[in-house]
C-alpha positions, 0 to 999 in steps of 0.5 A, a space after each residue: 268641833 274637829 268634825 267641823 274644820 275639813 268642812 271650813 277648809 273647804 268653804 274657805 277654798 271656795 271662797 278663795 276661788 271666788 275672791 280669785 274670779 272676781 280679782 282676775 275679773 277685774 285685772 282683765 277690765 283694767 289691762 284689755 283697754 291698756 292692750 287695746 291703747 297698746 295695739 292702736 298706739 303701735 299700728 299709728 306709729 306703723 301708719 306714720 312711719 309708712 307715709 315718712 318713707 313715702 314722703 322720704 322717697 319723693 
């Protein structure tokens, strides 16, 4: 039995390794939309506020 808990060890840390993959996998499919939204949101503002200063010149 003693023989057999190094071997457990390592099965187990191959399994977190995999959990740990599969977790940042799906972190990445819930945060680069969010990122994109983000990106889109800040160059609209940017697009408004360019056309305010040139509304604002005139």
């Amino acid at each position: 039995m003693a023989d057999l808990i190094p071997y457990r060890i390592d099965y187990l840390a191959y399994q977190l390794k995999i959990t740990n993959k599969i977790l940042f996998l799906i972190f990445l499919a819930l945060v680069i939309p969010k990122i994109i939204d983000l990106i889109i949101y800040i160059y609209k503002s940017f697009r408004n506020k360019k056309n305010w200063l040139i509304v604002k010149s005139n």
